[in-house]
C-alpha positions in Angstrom: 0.4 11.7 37.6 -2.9 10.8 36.0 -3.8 7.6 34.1 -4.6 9.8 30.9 -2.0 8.8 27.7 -1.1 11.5 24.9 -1.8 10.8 21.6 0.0 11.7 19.0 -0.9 12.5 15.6 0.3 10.5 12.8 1.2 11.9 9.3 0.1 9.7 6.2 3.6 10.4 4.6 5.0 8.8 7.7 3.6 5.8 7.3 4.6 5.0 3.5 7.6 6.2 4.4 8.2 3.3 7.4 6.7 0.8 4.6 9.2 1.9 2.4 12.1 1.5 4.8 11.0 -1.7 5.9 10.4 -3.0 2.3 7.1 -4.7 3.4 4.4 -5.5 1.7 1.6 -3.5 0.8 -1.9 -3.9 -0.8 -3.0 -1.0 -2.8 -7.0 -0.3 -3.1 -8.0 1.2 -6.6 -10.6 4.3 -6.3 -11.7 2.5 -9.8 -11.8 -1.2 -9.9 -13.1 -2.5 -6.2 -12.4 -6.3 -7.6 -8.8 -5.8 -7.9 -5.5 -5.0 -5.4 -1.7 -4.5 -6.4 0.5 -6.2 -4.3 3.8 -5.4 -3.6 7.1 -3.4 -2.4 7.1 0.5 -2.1 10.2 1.9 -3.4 9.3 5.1 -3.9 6.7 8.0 -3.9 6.2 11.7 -3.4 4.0 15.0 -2.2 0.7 13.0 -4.7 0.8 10.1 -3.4 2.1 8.8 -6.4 3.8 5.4 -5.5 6.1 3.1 -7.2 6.0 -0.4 -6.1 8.5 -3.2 -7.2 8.0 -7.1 -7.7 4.2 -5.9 -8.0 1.0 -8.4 -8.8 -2.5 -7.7 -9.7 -4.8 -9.3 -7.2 -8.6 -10.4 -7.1 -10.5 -10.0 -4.5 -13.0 -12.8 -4.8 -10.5 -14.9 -6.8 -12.1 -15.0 -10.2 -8.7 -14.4 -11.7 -5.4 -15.8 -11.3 -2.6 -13.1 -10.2 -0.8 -11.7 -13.0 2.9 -10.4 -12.0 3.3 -7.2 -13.1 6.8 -6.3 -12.5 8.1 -2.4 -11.4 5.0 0.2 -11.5 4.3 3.5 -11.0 0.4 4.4 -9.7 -0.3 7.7 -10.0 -2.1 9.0 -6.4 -5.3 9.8 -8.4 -5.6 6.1 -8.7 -5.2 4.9 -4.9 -7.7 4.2 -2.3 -6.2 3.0 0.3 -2.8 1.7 1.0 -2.7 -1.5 3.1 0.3 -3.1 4.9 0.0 -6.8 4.3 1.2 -9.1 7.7 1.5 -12.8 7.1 0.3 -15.2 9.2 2.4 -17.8 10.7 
């Protein structure tokens, strides 16, 4: 047997989905406003990448702002970047 691994190709939709199972958090990028993330839950989303995210916060990157809660959203795929899992440090 040789020291080669298989890897195995990982679908997008798979990955939300394990977020969404495990209820973690997740930092959204926005394809419009670099300065700012939304933080929070994924509790849904579908074939667009349209994602609704509960207990949700606007973020800023460099701080300027404070975070404003936002509550239960819905942002639409067009909107989204990248989706970021976010791991706390202990």
């Amino acid at each position: 047997m040789s020291g080669r691994q298989q890897r195995v190709m990982v679908q997008p939709i798979n990955v939300i989905f394990k977020n969404l199972q495990q209820r973690q958090n997740v930092s959204v990028w926005l394809y419009d406003n670099v300065e700012m993330r939304i933080e929070g839950k994924i509790i849904g989303f579908d074939e667009f990448m349209n994602i609704v995210l509960d207990d949700a916060e606007e973020a800023y990157v460099k701080d300027v702002k404070p975070r404003r809660p936002l509550g239960r959203i819905l942002l639409k795929g067009d909107s989204i970047t990248l989706i970021q899992q976010i791991v706390k440090e202990q």
